[in-house]
SERO-4910 file (N, C-alpha, C, O; in steps of 0.05 Angstrom, whole numbers):
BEGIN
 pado doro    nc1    nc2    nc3   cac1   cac2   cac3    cc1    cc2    cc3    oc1    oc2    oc3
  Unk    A   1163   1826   2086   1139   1816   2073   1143   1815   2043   1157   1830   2030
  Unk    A   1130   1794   2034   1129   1797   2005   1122   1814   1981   1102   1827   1989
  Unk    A   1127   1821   1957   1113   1843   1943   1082   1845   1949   1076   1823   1958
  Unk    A   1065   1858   1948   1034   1856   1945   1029   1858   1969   1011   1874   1975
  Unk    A   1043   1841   1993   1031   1843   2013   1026   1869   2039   1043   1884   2046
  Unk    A    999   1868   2048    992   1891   2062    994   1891   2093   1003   1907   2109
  Unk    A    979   1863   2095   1000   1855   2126   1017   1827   2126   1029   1816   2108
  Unk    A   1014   1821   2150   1025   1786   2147   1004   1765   2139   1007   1742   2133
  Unk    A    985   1778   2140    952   1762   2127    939   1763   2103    929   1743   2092
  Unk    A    940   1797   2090    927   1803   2068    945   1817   2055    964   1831   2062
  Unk    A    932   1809   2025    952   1823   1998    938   1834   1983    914   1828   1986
  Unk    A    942   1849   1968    935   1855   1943    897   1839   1926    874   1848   1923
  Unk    A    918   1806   1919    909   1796   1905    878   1779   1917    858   1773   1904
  Unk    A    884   1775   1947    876   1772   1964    843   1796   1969    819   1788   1971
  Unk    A    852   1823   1970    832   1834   1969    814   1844   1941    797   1861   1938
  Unk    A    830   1823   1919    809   1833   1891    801   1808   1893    788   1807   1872
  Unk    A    798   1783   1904    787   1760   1904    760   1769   1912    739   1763   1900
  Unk    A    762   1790   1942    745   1802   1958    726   1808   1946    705   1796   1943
  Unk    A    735   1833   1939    720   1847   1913    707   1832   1893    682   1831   1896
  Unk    A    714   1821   1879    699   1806   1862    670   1790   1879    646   1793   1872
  Unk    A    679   1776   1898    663   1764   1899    628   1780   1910    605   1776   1904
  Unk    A    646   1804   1930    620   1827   1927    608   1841   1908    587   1854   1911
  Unk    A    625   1838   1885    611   1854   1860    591   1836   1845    572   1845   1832
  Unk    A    597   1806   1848    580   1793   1832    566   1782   1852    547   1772   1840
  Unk    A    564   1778   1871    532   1783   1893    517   1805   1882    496   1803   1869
  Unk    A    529   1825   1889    508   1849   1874    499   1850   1846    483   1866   1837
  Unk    A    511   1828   1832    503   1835   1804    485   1813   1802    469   1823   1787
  Unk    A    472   1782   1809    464   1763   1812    431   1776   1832    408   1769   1829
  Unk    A    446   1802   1856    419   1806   1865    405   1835   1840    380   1834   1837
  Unk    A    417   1851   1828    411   1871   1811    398   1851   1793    374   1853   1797
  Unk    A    404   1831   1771    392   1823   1751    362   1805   1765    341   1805   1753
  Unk    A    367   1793   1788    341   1773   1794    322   1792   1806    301   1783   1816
  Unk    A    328   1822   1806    304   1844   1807    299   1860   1792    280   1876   1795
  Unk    A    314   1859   1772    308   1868   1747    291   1840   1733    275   1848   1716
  Unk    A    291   1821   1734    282   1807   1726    250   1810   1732    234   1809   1713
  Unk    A    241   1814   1756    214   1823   1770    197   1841   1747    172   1841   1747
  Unk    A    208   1850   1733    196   1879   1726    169   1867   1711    148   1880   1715
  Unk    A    169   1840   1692    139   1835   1687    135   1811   1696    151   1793   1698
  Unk    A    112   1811   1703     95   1788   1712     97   1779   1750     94   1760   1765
  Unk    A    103   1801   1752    100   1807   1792     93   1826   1798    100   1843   1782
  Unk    A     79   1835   1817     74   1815   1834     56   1787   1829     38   1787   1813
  Unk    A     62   1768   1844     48   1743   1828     17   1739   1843     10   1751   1863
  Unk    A      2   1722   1831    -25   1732   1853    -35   1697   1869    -36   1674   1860
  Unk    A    -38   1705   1885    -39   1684   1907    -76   1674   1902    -96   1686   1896
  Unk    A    -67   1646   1908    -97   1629   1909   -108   1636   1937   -133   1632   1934
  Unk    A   -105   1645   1961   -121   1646   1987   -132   1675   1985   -155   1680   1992
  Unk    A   -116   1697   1975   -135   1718   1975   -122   1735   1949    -99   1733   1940
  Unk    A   -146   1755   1938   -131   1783   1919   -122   1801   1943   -127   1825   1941
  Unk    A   -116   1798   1952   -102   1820   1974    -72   1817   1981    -59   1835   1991
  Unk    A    -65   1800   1977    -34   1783   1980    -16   1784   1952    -21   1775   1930
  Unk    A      4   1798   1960     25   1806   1941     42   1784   1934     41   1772   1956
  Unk    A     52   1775   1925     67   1750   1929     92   1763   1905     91   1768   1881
  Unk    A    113   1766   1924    131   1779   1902    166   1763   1911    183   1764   1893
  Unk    A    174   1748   1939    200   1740   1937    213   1764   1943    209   1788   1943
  Unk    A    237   1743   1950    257   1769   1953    279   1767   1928    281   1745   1916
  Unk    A    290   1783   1923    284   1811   1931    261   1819   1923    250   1804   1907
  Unk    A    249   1840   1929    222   1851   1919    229   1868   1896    250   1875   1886
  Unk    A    197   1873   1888    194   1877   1854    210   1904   1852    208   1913   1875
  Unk    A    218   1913   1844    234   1946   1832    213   1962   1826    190   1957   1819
  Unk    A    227   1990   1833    206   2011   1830    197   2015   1799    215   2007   1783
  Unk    A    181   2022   1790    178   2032   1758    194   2044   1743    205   2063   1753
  Unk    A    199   2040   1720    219   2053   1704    205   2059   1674    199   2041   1659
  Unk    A    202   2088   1665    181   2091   1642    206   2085   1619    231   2088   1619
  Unk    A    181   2072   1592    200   2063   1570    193   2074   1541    173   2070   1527
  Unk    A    220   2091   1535    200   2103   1511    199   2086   1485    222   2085   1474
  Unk    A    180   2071   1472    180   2056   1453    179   2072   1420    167   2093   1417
  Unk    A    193   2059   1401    194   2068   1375    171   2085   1362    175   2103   1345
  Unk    A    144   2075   1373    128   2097   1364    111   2117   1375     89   2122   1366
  Unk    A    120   2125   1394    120   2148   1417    107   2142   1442    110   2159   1460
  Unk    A     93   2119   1447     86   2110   1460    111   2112   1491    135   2116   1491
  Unk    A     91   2108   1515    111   2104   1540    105   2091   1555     85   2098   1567
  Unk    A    115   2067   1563    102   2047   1585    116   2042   1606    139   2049   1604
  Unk    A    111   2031   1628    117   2022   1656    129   2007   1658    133   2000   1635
  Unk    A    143   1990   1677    153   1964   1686    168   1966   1715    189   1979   1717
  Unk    A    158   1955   1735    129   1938   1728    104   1961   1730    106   1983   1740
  Unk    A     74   1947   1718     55   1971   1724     22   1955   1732      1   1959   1721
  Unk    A     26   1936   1754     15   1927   1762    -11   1923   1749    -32   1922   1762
  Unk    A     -9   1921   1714    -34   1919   1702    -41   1887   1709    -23   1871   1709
  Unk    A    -63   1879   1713    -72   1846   1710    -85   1845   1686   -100   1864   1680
  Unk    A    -82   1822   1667    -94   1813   1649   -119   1802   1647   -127   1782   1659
  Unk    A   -136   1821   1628   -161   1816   1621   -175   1787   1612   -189   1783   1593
  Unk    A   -171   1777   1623   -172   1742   1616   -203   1736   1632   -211   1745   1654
  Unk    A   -217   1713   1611   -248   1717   1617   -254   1696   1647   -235   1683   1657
  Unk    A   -270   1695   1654   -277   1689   1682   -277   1658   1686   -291   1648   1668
  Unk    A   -269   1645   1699   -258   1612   1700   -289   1598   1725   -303   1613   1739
  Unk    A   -292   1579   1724   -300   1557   1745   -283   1553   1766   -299   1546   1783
  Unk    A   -261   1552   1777   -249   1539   1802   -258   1519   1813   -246   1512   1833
  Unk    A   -277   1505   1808   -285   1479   1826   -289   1478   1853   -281   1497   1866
  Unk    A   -299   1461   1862   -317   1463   1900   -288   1467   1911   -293   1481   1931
  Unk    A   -262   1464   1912   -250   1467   1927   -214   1473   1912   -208   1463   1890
  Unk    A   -198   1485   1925   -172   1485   1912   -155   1459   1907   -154   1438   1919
  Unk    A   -143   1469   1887   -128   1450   1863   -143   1431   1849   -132   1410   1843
  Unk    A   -175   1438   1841   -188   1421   1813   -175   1439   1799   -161   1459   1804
  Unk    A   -184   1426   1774   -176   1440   1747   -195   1455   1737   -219   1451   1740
  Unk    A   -183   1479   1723   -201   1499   1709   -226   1492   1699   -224   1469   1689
  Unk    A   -248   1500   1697   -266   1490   1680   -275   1515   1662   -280   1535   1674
  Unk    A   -277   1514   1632   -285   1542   1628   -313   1544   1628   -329   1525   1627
  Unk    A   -319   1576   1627   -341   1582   1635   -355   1597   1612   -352   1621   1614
  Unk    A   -371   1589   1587   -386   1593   1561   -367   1578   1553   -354   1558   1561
  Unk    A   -367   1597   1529   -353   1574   1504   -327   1561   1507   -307   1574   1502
  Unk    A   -326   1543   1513   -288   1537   1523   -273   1546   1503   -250   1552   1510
  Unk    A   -282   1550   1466   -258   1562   1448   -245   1594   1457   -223   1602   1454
  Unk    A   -270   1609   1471   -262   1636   1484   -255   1636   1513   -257   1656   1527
  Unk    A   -241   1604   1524   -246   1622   1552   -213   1627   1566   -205   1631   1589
  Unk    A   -199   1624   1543   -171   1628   1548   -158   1608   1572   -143   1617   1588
  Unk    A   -167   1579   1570   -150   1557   1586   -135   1543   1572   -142   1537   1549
  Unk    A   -115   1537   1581    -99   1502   1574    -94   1514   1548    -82   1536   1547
  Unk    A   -103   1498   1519    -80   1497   1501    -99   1530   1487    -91   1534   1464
  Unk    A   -116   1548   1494   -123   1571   1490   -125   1589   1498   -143   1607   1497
  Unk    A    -95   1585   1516    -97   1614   1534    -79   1630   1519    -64   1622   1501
  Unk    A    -83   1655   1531    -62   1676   1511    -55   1698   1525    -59   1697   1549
  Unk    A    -46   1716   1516    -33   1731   1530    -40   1764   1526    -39   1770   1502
  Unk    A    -45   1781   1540    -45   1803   1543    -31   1821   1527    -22   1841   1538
  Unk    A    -29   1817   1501     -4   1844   1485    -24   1853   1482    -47   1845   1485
  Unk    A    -11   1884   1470    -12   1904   1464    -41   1907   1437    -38   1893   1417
  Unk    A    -57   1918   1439    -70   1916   1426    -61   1935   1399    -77   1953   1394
  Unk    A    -41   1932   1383    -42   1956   1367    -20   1932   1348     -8   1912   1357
  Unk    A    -21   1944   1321     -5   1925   1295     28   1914   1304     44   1932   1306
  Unk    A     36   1896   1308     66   1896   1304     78   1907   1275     67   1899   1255
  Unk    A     98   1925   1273    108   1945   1259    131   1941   1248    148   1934   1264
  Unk    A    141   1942   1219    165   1943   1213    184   1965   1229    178   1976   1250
  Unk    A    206   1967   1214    230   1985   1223    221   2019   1218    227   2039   1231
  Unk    A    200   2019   1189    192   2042   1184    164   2049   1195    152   2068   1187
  Unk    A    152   2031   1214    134   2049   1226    106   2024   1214     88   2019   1229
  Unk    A    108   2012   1187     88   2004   1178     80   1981   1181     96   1965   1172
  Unk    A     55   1969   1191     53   1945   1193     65   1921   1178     71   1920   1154
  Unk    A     67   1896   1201     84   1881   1189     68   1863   1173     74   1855   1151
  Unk    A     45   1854   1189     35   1825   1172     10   1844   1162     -3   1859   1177
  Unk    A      4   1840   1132    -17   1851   1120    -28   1834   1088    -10   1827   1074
  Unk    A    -52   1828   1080    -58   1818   1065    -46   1828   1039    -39   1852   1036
  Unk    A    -43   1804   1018    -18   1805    997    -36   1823    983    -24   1839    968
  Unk    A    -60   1825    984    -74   1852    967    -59   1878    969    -51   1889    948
  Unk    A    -54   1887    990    -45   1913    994    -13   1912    997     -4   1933   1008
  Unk    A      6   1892    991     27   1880    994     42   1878    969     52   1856    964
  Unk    A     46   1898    953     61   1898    919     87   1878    926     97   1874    948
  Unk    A     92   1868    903    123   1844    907    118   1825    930    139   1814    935
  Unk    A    101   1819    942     87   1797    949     74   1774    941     53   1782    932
  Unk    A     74   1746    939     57   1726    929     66   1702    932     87   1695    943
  Unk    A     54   1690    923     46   1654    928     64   1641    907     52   1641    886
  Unk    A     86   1629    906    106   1615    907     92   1596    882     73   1581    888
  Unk    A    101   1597    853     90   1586    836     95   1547    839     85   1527    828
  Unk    A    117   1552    861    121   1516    858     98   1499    880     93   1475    883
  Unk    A     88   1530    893     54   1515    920     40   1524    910     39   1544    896
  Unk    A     21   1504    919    -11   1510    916    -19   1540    934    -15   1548    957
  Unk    A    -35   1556    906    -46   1576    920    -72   1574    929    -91   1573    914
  Unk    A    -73   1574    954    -95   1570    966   -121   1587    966   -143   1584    978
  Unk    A   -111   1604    951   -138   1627    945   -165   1614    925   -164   1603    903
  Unk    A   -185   1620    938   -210   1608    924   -212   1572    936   -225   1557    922
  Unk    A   -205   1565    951   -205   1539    954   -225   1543    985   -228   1564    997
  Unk    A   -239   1514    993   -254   1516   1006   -242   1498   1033   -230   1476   1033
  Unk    A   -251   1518   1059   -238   1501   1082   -252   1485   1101   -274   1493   1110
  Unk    A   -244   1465   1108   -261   1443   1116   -253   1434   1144   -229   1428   1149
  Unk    A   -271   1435   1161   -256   1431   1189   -254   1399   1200   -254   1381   1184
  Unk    A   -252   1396   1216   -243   1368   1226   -258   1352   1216   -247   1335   1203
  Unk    A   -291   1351   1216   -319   1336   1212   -319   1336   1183   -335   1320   1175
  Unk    A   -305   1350   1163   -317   1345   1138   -322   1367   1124   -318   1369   1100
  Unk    A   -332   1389   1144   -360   1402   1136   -350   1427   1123   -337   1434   1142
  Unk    A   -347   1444   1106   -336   1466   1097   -349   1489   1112   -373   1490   1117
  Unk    A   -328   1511   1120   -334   1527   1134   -334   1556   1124   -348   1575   1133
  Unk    A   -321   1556   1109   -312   1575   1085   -301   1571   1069   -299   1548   1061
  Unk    A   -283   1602   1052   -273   1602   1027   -244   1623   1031   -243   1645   1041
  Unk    A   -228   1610   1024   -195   1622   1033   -198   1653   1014   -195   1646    991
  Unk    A   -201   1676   1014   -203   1695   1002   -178   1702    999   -171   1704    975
  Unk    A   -158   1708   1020   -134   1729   1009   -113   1709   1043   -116   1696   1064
  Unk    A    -96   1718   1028    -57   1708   1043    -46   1729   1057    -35   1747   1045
  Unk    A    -48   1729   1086    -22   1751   1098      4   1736   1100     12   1714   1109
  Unk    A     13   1758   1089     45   1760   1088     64   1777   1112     64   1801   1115
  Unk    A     81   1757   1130     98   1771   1146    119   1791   1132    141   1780   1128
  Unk    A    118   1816   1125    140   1830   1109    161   1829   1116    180   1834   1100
  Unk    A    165   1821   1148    195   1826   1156    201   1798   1147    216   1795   1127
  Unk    A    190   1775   1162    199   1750   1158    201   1735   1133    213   1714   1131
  Unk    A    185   1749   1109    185   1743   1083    168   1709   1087    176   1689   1075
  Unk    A    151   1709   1102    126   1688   1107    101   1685   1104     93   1708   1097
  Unk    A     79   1668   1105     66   1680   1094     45   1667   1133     47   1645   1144
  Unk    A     34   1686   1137     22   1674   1169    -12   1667   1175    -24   1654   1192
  Unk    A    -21   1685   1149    -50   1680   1153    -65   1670   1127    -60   1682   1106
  Unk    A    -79   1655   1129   -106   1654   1116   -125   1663   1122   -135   1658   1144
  Unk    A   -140   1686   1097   -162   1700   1110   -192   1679   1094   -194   1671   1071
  Unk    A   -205   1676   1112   -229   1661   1105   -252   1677   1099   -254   1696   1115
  Unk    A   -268   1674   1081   -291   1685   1086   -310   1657   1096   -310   1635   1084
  Unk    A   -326   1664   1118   -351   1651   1129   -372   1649   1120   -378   1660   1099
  Unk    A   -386   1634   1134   -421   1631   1120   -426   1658   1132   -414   1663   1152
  Unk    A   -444   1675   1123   -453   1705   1131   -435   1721   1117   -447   1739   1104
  Unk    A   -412   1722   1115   -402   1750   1099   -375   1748   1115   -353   1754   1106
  Unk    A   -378   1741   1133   -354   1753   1149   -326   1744   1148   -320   1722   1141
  Unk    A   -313   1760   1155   -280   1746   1147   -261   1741   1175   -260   1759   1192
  Unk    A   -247   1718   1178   -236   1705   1197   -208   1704   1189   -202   1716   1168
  Unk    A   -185   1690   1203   -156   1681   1196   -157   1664   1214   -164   1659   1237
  Unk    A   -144   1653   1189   -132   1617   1195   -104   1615   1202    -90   1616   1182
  Unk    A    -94   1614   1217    -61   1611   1227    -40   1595   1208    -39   1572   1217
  Unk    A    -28   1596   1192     -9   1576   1173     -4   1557   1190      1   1536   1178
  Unk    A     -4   1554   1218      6   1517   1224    -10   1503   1238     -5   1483   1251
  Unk    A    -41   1523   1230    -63   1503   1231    -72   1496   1214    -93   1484   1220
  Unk    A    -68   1497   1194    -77   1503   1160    -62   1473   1145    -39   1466   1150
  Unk    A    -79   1461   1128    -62   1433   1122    -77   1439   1086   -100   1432   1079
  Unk    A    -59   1452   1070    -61   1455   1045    -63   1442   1024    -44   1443   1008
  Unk    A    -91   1423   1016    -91   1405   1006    -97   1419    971   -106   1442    966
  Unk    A    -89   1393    949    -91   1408    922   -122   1422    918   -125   1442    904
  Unk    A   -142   1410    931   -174   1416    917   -184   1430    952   -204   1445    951
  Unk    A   -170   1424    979   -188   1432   1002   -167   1454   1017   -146   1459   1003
  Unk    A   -169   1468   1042   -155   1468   1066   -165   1457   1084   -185   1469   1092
  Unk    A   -161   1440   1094   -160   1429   1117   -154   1435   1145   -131   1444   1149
  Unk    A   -172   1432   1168   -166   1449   1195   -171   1426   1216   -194   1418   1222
  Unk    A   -148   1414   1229   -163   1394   1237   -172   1391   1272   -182   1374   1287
  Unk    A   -162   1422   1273   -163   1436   1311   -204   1448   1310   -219   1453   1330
  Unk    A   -210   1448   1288   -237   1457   1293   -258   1449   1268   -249   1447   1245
  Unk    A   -284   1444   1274   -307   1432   1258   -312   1452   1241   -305   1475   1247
  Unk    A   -328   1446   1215   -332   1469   1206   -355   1490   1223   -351   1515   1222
  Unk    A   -366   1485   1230   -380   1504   1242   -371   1526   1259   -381   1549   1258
  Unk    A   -352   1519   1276   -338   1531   1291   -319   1561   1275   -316   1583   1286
  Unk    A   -309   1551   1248   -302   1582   1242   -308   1604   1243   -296   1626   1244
  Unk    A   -338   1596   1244   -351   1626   1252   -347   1637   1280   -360   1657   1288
  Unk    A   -335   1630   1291   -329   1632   1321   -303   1644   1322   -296   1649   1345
  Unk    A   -282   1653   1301   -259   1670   1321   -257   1689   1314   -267   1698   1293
  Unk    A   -245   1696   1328   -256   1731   1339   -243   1737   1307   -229   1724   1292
  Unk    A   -252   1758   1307   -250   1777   1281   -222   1804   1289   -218   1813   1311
  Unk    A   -210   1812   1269   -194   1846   1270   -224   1868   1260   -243   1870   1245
  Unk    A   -204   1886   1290   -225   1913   1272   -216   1920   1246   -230   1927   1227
  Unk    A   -189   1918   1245   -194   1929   1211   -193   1913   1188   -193   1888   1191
  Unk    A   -193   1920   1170   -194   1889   1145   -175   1889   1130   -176   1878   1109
  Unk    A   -146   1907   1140   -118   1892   1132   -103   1891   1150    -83   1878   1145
  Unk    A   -105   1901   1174    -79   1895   1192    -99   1879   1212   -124   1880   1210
  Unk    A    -82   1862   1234    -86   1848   1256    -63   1864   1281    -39   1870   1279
  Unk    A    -79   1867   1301    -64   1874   1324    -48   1848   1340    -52   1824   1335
  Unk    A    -30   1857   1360    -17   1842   1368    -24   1818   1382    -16   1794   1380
  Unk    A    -54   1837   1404    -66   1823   1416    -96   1806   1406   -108   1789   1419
  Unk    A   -104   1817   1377   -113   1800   1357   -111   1779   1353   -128   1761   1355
  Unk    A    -77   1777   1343    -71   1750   1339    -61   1730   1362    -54   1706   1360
  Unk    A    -62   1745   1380    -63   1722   1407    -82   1705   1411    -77   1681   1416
  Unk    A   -116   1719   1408   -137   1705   1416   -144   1701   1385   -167   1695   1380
  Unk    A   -130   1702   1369   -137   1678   1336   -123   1658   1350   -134   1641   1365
  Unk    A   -104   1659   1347    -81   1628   1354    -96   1617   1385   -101   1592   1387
  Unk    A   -102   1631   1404   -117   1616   1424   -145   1603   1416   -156   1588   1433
  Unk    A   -155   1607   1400   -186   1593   1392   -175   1572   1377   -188   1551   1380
  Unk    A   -154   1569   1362   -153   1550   1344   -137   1527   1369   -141   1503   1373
  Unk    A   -123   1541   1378   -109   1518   1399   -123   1513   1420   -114   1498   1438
  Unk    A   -148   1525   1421   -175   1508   1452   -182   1489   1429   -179   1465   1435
  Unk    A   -189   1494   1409   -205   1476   1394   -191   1438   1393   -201   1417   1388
  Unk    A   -165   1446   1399   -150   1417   1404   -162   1402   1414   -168   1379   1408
  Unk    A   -169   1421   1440   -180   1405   1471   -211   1402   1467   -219   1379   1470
  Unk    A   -233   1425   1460   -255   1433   1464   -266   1430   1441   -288   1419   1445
  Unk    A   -261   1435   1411   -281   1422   1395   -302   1402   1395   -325   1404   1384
  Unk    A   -292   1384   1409   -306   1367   1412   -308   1343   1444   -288   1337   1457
  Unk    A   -331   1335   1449   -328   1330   1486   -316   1307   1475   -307   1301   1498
  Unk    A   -307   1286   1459   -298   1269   1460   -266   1276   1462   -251   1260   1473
  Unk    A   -254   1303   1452   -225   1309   1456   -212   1308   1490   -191   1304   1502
  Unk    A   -240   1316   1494   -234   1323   1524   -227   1293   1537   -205   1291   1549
  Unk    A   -242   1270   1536   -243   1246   1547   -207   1243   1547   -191   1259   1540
  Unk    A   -202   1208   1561   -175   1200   1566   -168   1183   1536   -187   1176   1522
  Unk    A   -152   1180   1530   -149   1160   1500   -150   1129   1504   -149   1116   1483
  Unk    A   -152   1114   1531   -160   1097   1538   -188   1091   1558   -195   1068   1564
***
């Protein structure tokens, strides 16, 4: 027989072909269940009682210790708090929302379930925070600073007054406009809904009236994670839902 070989059939090279090809089966089935770990089991339209998970099935839990002492699950069969929909007389109409369509988390304003607590630099401290409390921070002498200028929503109508700029610290950006409203109250404007004109800001996802409508942070310099999910989801229903004519066909 030849070098390598084990009988008159098999060799060596022969049985690491083998091998291989069993090791990366197992590695193709290990990653597509590790993959499971969020967002399965999936939830079925005929009943909440039906798991809908594929094979392979979801993996057992694995706790995760995160940077600031925190410990979480995966998977941990939490469902997302998302507000209550229409379904229509029968399956596969389309969503209809149910109150205000800017809050009801469909289509271009749905959002997502994070974490309700600040996204954090490397040292622990929040990342996006108004340039007030933000030293070596500021507005770029070659742009218009938008502070003191008045914001005007799709219709015309001014809805507020741009008070103060958050600044991404990590990304060295700047992400919010904080508004003050008619009443007192203070809102954020998303930078790439924001159209920075020399004398206005401009919003053209919502009327002025409507600013008074998104949701607010509990505190009055940081925004939580899941804060700024349902900011950016009100401004992006407002595409669709500002107004019933958005909703219509364009012909």
């Amino acid at each position: 027989m030849q070098t390598g070989a084990i009988t008159g059939y098999i060799d060596v090279a022969q049985l690491a072909l083998y091998a291989f090809w069993i090791f990366f089966a197992g590695l193709i089935y290990y990653l597509h269940r590790e993959n499971k770990r969020e967002g399965y089991p999936l939830e079925s339209d005929r009943s909440g009682s039906i798991k809908v998970q594929g094979f392979p099935s979801v993996p057992e839990p694995v706790s995760y210790r995160l940077a600031d002492g925190r410990t979480v699950q995966a998977p941990n069969d939490r469902r997302d708090n998302q507000p209550p929909l229409h379904e229509g007389v029968w399956r596969g109409m389309p969503l209809t929302p149910t109150g205000n369509p800017l809050l009801a988390g469909v289509g271009p304003g749905s959002w997502a379930d994070r974490a309700d607590v600040p996204d954090t630099q490397v040292d622990g401290t929040p990342r996006i925070v108004p340039l007030r409390v933000a030293p070596g921070f500021g507005v770029s002498s070659k742009d218009i600073d938008p502070r003191g200028l008045p914001v005007l929503g799709d219709d015309g109508v001014e809805g507020g007054e741009v008070v103060d700029v958050w600044v991404d610290r990590s990304e060295m950006l700047l992400r919010y406009l904080e508004v003050r409203v008619a009443g007192g109250g203070h809102v954020l404007l998303p930078m790439n809904f924001a159209r920075i004109q020399p004398r206005a800001v401009r919003v053209q996802s919502l009327l002025g009236h409507q600013l008074r409508g998104v949701p607010a942070t509990r505190h009055p310099e940081q925004v939580t994670m899941l804060e700024e999910e349902k900011v950016m989801a009100y401004y992006g229903a407002g595409t669709l839902y500002a107004t019933p004519q958005r909703q219509e066909p364009l012909l």
